[in-house]
C-alpha positions as CSV (number, residue, x, y, z in Angstrom):
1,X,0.0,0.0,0.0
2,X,0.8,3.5,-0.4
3,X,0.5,6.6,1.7
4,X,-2.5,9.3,1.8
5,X,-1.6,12.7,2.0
6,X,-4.0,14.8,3.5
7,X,-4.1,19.4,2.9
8,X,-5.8,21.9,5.0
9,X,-5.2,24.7,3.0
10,X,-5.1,27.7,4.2
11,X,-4.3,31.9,3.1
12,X,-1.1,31.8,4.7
13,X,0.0,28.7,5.9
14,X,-1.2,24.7,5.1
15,X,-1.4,21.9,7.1
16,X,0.2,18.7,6.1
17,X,0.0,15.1,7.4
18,X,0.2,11.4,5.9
19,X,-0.6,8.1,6.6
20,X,1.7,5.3,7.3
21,X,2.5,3.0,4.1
22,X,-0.4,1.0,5.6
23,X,-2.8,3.8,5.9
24,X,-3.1,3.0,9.8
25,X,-1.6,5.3,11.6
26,X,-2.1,9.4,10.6
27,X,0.7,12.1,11.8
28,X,1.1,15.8,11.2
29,X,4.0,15.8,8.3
30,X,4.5,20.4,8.8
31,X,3.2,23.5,7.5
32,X,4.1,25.2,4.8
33,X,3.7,28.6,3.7
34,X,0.8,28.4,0.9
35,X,3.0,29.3,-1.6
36,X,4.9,26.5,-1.6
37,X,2.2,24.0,-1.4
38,X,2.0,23.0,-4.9
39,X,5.9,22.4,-5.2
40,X,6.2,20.8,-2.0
41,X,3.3,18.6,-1.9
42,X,4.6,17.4,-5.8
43,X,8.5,16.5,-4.2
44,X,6.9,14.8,-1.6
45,X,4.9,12.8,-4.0
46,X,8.2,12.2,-6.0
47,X,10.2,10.8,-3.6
48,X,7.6,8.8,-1.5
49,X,4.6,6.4,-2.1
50,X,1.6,8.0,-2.1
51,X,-1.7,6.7,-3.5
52,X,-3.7,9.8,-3.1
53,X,-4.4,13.1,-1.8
54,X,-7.1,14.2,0.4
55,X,-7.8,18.0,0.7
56,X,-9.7,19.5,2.8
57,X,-12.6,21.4,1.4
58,X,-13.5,24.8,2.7
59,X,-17.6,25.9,3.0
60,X,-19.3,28.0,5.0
61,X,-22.0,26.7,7.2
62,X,-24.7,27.5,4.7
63,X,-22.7,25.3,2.3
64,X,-21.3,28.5,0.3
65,X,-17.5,29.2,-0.9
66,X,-15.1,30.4,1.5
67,X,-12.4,32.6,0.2
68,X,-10.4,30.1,0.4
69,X,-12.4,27.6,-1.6
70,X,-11.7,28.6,-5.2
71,X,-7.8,28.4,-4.3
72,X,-8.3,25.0,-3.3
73,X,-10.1,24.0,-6.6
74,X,-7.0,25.3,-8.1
75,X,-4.5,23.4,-6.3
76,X,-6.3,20.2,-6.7
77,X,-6.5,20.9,-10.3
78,X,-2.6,22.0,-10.6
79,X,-1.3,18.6,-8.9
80,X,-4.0,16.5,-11.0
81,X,-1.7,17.7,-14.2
82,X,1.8,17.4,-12.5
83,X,1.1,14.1,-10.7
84,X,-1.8,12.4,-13.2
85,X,-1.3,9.0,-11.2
86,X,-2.2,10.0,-7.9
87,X,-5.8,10.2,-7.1
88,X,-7.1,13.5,-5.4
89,X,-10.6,14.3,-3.6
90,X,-11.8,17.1,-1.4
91,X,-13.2,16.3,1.4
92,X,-15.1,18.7,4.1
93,X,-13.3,20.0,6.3
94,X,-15.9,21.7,8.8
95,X,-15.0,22.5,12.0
96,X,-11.1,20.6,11.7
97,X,-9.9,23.7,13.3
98,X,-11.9,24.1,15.9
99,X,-11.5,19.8,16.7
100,X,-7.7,20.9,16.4
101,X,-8.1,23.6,18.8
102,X,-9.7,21.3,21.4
103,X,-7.6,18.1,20.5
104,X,-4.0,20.7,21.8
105,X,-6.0,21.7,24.7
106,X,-6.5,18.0,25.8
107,X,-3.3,17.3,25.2
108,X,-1.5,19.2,27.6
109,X,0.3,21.5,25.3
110,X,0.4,24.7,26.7
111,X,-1.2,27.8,25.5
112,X,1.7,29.6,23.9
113,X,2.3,26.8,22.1
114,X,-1.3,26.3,21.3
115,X,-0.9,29.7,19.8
116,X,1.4,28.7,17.2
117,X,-1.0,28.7,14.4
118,X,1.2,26.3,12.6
119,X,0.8,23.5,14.7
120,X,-3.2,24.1,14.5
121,X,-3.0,23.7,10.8
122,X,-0.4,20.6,11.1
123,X,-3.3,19.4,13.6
124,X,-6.2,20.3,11.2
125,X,-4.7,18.0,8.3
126,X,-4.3,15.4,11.1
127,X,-8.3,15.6,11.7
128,X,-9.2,15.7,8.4
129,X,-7.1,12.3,6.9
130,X,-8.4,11.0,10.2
131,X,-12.4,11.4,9.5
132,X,-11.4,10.9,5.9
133,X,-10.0,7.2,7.2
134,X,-13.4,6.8,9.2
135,X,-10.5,7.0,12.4
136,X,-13.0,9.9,14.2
């Protein structure tokens, strides 16, 4: 088996985590700044197995676009034509950040550290490959 990648996408920063080889076990890969997305997700691609990409998708709670949302229809279109053999899906993403948000709380981390807004969008990719696996 291969790996699934997972995006939250955000206007600054995105949130990246993977699978293991055996698609068990999800962990928070980094953040990158959004403009390196595209190339970054691609050399990780290159260099290891991954059978698809999962990113999230971005709606209000009425079920219209976010700012956000017509980016991430362009990203997913722009890796579709550099990596053609990888399969990629959106998948919703409501309230990952906010599950993020209260997953670092449980965990102990401290609140300047819960401020890094990095780690809440490392977290956020976390949450979504994890509902996309059925995991939560």
């Amino acid at each position: 088996m291969a790996r699934i990648l997972s995006i939250d996408y955000g206007m600054k920063r995105c949130g990246i985590a993977v699978t293991d080889p055996l698609q068990l076990i999800v962990n928070g890969l980094t953040t990158v700044s959004q403009p390196d997305t595209l190339s970054f997700v691609i050399d990780y691609c290159l260099h290891h197995e991954v059978s698809k990409i999962v990113i999230g998708y971005p709606l209000q709670p009425d079920g219209t676009n976010t700012p956000v949302t017509m980016q991430v229809q362009l990203i997913k279109s722009q890796l579709e034509k550099a990596i053609p053999n990888i399969q990629i899906e959106f998948f919703d993403e409501k309230m990952s950040s906010k599950q993020a948000m209260d997953v670092l709380i449980k965990s102990g981390i401290g609140k300047k550290k819960r401020s890094d807004k990095a780690l809440l969008d490392k977290m956020s990719a976390v949450i979504i490959l994890q509902r996309y696996l059925g995991h939560i």
